[in-house]
ZAKOL-118118 format. One record per atom (N, C-alpha, C): residue number from 1; atom name; x, z, y. Coordinates in steps of 0.1 Angstrom, whole numbers. Layout:
<nodes>
NUM; CA; X; Z; Y
...
</nodes>
This chain:
<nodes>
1; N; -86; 30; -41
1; CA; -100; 28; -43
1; C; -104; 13; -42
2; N; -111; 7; -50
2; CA; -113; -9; -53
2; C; -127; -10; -50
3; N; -132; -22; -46
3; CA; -146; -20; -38
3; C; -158; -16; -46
4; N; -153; -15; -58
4; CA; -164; -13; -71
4; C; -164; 1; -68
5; N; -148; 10; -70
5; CA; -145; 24; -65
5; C; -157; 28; -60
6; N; -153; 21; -47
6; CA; -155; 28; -33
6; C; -170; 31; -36
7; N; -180; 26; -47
7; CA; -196; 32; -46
7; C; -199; 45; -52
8; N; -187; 52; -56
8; CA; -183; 66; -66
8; C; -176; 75; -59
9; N; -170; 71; -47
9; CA; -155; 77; -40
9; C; -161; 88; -36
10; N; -154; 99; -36
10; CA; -153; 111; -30
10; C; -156; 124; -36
11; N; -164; 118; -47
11; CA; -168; 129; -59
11; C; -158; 133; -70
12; N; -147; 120; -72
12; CA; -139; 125; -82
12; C; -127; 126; -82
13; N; -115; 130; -69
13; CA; -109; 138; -67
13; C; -109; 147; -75
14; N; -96; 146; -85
14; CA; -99; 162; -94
14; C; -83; 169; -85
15; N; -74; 165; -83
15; CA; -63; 168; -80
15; C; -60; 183; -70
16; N; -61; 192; -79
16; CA; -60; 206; -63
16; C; -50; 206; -60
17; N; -50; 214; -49
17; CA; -37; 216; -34
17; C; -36; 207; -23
18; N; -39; 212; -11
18; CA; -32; 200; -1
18; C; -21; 210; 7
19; N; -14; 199; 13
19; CA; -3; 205; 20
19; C; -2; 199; 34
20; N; 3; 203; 43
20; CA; 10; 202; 55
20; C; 22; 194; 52
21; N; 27; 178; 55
21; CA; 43; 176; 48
21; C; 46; 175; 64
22; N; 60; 178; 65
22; CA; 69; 178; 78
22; C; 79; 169; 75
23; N; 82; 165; 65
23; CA; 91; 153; 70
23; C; 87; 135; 62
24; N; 94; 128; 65
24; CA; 91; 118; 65
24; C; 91; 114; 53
25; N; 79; 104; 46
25; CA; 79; 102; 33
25; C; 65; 96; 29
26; N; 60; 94; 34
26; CA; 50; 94; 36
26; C; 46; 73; 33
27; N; -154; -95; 93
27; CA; -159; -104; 104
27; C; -163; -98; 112
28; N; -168; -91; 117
28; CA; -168; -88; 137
28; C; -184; -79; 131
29; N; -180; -65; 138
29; CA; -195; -59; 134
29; C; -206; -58; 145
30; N; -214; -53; 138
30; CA; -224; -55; 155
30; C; -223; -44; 161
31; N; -224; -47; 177
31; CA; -223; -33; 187
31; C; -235; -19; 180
32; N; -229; -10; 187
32; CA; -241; 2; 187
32; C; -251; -1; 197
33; N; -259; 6; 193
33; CA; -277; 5; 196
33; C; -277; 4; 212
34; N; -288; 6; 219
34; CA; -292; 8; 232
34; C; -287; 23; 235
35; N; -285; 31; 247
35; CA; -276; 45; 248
35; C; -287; 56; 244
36; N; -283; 66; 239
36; CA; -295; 73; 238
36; C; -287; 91; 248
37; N; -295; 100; 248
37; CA; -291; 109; 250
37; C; -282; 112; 263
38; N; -272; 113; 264
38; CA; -264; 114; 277
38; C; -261; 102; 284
39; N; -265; 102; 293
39; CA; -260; 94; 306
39; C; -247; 87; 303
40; N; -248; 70; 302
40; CA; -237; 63; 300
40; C; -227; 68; 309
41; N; -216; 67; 306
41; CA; -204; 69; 320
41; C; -192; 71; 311
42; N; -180; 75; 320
42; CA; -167; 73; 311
42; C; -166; 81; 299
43; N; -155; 83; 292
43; CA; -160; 89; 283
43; C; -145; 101; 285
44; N; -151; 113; 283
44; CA; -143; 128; 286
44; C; -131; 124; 278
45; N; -117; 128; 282
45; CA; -103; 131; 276
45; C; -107; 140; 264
46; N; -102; 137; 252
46; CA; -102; 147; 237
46; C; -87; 148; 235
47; N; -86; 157; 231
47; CA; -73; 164; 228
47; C; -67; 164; 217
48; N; -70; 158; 206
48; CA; -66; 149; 192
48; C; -73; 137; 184
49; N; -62; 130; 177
49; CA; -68; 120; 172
49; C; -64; 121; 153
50; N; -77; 117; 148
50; CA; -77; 122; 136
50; C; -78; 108; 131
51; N; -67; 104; 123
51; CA; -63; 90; 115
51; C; -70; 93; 101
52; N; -79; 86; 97
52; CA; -84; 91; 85
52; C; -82; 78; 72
53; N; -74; 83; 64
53; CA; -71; 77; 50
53; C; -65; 60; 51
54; N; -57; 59; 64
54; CA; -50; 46; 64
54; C; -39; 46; 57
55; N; -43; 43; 45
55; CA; -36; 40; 35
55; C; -31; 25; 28
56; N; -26; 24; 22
56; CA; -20; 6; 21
56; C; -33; 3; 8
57; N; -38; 8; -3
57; CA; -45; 8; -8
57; C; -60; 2; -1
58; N; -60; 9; 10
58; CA; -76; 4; 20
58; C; -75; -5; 30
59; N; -64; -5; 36
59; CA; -63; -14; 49
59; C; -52; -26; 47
60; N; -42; -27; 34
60; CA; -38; -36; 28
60; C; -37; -47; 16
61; N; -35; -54; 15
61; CA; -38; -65; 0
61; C; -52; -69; 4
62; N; -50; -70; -13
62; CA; -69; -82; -14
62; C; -79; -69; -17
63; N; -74; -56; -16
63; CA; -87; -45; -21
63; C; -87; -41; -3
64; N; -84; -44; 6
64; CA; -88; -37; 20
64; C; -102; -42; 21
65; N; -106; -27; 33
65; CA; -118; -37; 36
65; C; -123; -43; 40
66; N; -131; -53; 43
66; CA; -134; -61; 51
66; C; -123; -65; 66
67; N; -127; -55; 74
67; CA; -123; -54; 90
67; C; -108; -44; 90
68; N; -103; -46; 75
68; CA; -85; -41; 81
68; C; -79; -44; 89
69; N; -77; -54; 96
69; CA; -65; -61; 105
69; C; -75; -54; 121
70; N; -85; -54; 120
70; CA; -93; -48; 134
70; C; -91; -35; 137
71; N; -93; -25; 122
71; CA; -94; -9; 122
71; C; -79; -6; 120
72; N; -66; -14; 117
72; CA; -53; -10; 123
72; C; -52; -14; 135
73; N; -55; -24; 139
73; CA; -53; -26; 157
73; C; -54; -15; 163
74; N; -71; -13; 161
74; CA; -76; -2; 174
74; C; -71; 11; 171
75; N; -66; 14; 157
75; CA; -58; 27; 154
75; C; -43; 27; 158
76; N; -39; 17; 157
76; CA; -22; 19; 164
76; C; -26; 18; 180
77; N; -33; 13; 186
77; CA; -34; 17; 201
77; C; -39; 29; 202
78; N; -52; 37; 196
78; CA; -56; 51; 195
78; C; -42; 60; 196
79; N; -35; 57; 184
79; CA; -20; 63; 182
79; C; -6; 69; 193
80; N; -9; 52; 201
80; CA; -2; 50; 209
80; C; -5; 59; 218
81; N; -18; 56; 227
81; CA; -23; 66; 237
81; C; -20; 81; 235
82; N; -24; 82; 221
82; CA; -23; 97; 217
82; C; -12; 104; 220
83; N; 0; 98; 218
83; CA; 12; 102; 214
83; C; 15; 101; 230
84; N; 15; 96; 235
84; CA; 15; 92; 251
84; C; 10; 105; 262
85; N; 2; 108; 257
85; CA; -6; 117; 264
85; C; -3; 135; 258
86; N; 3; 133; 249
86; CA; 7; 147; 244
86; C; -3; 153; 232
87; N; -14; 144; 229
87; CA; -29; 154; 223
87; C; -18; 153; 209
88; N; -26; 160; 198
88; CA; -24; 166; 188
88; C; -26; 153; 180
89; N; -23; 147; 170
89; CA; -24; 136; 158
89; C; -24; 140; 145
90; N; -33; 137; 140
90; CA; -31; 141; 125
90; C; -35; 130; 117
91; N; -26; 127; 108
91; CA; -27; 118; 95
91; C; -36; 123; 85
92; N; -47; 121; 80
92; CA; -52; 119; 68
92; C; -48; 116; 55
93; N; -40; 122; 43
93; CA; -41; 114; 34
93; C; -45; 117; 21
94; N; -56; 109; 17
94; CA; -60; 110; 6
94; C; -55; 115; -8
95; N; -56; 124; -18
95; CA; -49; 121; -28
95; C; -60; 122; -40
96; N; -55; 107; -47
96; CA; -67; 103; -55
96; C; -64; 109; -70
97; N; -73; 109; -77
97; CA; -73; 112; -91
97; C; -65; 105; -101
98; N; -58; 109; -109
98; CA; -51; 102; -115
98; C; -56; 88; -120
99; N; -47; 77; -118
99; CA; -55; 64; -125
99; C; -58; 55; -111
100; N; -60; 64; -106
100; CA; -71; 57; -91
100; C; -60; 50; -82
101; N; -62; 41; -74
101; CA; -56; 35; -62
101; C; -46; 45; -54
102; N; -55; 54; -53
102; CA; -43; 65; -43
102; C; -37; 77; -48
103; N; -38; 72; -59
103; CA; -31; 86; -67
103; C; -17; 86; -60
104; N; -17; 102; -57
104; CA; -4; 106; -50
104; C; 8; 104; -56
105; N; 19; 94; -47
105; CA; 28; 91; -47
105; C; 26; 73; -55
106; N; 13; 68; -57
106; CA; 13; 56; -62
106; C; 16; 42; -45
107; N; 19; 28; -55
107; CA; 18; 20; -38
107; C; 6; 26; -25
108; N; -5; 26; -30
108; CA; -17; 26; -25
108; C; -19; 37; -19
109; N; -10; 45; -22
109; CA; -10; 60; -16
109; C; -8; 62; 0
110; N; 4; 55; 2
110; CA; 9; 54; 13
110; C; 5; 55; 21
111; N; 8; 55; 35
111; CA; 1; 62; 48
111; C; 4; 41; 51
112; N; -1; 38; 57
112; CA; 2; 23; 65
112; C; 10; 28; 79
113; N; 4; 36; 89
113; CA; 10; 38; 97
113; C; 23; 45; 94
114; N; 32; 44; 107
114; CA; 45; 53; 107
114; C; 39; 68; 113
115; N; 44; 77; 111
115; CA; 43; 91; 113
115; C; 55; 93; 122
116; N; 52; 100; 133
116; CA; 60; 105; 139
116; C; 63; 123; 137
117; N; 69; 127; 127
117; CA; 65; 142; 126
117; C; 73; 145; 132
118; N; 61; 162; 139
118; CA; 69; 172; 151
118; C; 59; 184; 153
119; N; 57; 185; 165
119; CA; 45; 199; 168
119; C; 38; 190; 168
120; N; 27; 180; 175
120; CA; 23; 177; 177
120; C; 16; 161; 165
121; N; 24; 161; 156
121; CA; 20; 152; 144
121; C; 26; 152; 133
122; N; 12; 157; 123
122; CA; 16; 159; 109
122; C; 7; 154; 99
123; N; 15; 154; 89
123; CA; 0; 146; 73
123; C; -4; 161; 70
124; N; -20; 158; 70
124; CA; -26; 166; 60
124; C; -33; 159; 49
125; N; -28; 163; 37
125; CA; -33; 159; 24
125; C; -45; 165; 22
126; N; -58; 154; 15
126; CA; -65; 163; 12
126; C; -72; 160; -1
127; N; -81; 162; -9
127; CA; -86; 156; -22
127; C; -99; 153; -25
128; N; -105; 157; -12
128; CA; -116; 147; -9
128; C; -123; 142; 0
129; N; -137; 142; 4
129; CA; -139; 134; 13
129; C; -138; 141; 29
130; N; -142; 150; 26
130; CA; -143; 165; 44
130; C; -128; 167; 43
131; N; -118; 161; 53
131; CA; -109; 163; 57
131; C; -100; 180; 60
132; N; -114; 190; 62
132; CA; -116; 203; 63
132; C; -115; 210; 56
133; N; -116; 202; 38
133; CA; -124; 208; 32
133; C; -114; 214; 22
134; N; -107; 229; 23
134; CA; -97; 233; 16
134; C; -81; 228; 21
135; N; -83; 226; 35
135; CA; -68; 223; 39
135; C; -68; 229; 52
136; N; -55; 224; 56
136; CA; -48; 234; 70
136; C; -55; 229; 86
137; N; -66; 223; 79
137; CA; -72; 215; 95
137; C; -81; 218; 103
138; N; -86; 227; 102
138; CA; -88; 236; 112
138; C; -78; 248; 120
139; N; -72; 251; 113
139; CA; -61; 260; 115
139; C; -55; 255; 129
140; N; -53; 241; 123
140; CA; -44; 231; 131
140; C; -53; 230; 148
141; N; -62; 223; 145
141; CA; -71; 220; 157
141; C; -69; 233; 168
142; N; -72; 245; 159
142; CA; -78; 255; 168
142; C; -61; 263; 173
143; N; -49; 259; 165
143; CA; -37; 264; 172
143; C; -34; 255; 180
144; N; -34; 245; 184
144; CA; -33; 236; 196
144; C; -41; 235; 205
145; N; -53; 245; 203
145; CA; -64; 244; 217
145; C; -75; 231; 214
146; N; -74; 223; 206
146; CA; -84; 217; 208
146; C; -101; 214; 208
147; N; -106; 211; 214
147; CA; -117; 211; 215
147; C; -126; 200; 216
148; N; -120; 188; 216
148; CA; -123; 175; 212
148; C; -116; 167; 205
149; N; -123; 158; 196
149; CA; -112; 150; 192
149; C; -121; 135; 189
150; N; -110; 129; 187
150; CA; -116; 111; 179
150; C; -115; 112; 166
151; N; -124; 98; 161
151; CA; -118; 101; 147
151; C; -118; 82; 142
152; N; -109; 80; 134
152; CA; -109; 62; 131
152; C; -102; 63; 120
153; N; -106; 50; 108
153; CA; -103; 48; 98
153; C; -108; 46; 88
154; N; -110; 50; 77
154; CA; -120; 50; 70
154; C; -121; 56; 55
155; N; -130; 59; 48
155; CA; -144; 50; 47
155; C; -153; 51; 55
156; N; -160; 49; 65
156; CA; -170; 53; 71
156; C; -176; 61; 67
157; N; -189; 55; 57
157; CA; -195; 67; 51
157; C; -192; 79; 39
158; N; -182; 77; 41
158; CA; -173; 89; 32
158; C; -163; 99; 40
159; N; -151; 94; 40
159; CA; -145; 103; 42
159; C; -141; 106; 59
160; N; -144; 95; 67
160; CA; -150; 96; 79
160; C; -162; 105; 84
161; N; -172; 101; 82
161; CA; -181; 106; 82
161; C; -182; 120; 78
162; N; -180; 123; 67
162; CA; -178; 139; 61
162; C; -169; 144; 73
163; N; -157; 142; 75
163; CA; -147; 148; 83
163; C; -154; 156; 100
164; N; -160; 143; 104
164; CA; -169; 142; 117
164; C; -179; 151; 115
165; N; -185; 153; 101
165; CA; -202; 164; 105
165; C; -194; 178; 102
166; N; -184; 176; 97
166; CA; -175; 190; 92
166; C; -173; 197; 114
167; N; -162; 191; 116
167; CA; -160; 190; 128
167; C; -169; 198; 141
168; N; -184; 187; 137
168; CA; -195; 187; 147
168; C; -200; 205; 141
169; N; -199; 206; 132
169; CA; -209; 221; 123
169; C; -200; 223; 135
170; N; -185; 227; 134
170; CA; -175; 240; 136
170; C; -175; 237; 153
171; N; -182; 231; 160
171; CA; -186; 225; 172
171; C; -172; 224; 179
172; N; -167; 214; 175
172; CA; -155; 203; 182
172; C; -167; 196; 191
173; N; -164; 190; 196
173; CA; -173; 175; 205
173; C; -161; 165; 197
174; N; -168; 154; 192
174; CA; -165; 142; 186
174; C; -168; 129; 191
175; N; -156; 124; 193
175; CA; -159; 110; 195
175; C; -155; 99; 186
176; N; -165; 89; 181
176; CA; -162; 77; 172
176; C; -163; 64; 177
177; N; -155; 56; 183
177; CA; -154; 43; 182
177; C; -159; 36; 177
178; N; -166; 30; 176
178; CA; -169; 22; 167
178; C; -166; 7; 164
179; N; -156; 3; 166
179; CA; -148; -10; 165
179; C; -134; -2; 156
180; N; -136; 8; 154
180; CA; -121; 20; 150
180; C; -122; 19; 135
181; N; -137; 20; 130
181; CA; -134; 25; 115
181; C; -145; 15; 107
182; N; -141; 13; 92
182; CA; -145; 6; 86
182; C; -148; 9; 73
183; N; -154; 1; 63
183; CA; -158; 4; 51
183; C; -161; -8; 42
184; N; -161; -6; 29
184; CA; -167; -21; 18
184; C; -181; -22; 17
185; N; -184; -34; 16
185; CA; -197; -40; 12
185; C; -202; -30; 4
186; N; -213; -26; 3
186; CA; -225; -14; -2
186; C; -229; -27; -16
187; N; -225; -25; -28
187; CA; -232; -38; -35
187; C; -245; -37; -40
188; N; -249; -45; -45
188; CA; -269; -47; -49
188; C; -268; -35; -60
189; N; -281; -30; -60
189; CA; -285; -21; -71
189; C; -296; -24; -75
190; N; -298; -30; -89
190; CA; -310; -36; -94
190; C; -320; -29; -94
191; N; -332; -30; -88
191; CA; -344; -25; -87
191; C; -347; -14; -76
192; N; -335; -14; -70
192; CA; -332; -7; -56
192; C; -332; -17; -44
193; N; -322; -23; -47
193; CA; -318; -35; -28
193; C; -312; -43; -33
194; N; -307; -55; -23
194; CA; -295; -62; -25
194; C; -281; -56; -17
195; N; -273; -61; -20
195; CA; -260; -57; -8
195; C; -261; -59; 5
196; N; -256; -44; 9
196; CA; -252; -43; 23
196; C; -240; -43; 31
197; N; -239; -57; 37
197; CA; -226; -62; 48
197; C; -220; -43; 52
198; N; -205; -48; 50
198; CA; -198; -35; 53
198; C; -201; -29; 71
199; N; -202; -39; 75
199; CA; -207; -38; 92
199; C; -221; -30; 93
200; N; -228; -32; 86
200; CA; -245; -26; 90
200; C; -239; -10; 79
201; N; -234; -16; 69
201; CA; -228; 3; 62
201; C; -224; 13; 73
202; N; -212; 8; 78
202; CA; -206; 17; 88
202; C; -211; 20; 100
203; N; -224; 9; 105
203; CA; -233; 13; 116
203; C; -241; 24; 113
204; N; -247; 21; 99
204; CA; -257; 34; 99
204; C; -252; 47; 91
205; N; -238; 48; 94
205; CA; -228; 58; 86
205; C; -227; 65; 105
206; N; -225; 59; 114
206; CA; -220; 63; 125
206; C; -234; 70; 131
207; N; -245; 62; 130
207; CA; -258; 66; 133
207; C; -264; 80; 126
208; N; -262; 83; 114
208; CA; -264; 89; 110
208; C; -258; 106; 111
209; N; -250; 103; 116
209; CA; -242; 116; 117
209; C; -253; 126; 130
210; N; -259; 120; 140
210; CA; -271; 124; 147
210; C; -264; 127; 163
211; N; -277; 133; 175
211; CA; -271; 136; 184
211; C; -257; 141; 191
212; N; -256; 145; 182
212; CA; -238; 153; 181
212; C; -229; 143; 185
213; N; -226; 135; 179
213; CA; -218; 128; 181
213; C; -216; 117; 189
214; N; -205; 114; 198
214; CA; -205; 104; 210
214; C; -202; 91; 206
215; N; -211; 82; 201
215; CA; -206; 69; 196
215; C; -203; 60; 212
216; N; -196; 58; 210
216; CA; -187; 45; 216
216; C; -183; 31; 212
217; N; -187; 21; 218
217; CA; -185; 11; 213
217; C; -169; 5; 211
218; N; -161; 9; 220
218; CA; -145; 5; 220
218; C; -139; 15; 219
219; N; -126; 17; 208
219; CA; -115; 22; 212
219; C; -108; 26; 221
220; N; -109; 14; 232
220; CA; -104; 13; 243
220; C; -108; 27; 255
221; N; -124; 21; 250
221; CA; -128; 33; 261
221; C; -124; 49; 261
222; N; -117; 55; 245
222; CA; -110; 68; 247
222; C; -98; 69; 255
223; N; -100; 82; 256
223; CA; -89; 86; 266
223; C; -84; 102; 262
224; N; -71; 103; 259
224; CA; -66; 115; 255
224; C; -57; 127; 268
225; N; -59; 139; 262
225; CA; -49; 143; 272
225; C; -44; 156; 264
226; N; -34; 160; 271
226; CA; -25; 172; 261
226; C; -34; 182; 257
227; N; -32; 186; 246
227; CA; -36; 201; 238
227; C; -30; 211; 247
228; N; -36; 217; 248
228; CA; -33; 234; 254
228; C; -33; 246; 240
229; N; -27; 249; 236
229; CA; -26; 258; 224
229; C; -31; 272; 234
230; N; -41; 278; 223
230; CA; -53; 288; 230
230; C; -58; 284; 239
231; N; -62; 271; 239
231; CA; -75; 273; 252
231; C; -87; 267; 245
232; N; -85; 258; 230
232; CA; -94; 255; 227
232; C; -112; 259; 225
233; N; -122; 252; 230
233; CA; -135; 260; 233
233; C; -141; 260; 219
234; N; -139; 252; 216
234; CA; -144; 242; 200
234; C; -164; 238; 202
235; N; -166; 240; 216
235; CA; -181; 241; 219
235; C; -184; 224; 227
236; N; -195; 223; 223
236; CA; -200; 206; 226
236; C; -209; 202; 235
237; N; -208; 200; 244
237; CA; -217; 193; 256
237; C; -226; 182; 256
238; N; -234; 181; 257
238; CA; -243; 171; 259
238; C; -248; 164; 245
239; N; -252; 153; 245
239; CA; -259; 148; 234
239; C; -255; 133; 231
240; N; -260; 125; 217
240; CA; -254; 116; 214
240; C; -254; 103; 228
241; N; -238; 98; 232
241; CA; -240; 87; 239
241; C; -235; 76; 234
242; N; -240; 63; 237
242; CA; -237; 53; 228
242; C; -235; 40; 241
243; N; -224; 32; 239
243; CA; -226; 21; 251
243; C; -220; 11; 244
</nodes>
């Protein structure tokens, strides 16, 4: 997806099937708002982390977005922790329409991160923007017990986003970082606006998802801990907090 793409993305996915694969093959934004809703304080252990469409096509070359070298940092530490702690990991990966950037099996296709596949981390392919939407990913969540999760990568307001309100419906509790995920410049549309900095896009991509979701300003501040297979609640506490 090329940043011209990315003002079309997610609609034209024609490619059906996703799968489960098991082996290997595969400038600075502004903080979130003042806190709303729940009581600042640490922020609760989630039990998976959902990598969304870090692909070499988005996070690599001259077509990444803006804040690639930031949104792999905070996702290979997200990674790190995860894998550390035992939670559940799941790779995102896009498969685009023929022609496109991420057409499966093209450069751009590629996952950027390394995959560790096992019980606990696998690619789910999907063909468009809701991560959910016609693949094994809820299956997944709810056979590992989970009941919270993070989510980083991008597009914000695409396939991020979709993934997250998917999630919040099926009441996971969700957490988004917001130094985690990123997106392209929104360009001018004549007799509509001018362009909007990828930074204020993916603020009001994270804003908009509503009370549900726990925006967080750092990475850092998540904290993971093992999946319990069957204990998952998939029910969500409290209301949007933001620090």
């Amino acid at each position: 997806m090329t940043a011209t793409e990315a003002a079309t993305a997610g609609t034209a996915q024609t490619e059906p099937g996703t799968e489960i694969e098991t082996a290997s093959g595969a400038g600075t934004a502004p903080g979130p708002g003042p806190a709303t809703g729940a009581p600042a304080g640490p922020v609760r252990p989630v039990e998976a982390l959902l990598l969304v469409d870090l692909q070499s096509a988005f996070v690599a070359g001259g077509e990444a977005v803006p804040d690639a070298a930031r949104v792999l940092d905070r996702s290979r530490d997200l990674l790190a922790r995860a894998r550390a702690a035992g939670a559940l990991v799941v790779h995102l990966q896009n498969d685009g329409a023929p022609g496109t950037v991420d057409e499966p099996h093209a450069p751009g296709w590629r996952l950027h991160l390394p995959v560790a596949f096992g019980p606990r981390e696998s690619v789910v392919r999907k063909t468009g923007d809701d991560g959910f939407d016609g693949t094994p990913l809820g299956a997944l969540l709810a056979d590992a017990g989970v009941g919270a999760l993070t989510l980083c990568g991008v597009l914000s307001e695409m396939c991020v986003s979709a993934t997250a309100r998917t999630a919040l419906a099926r009441d996971f509790r969700v957490v988004l970082p917001h130094d985690a995920h990123a997106t392209y410049d929104v360009p001018a549309a004549p007799g509509i606006g001018e362009s909007v900095p990828a930074a204020l896009a993916s603020r009001a991509a994270e804003w908009a998802l509503g009370d549900d979701a726990e925006i967080v300003a750092r990475a850092a501040e998540v904290t993971f801990t093992a999946a319990r297979p069957g204990s998952g609640t998939g029910s969500r506490a409290g209301s949007r907090t933001e620090r």
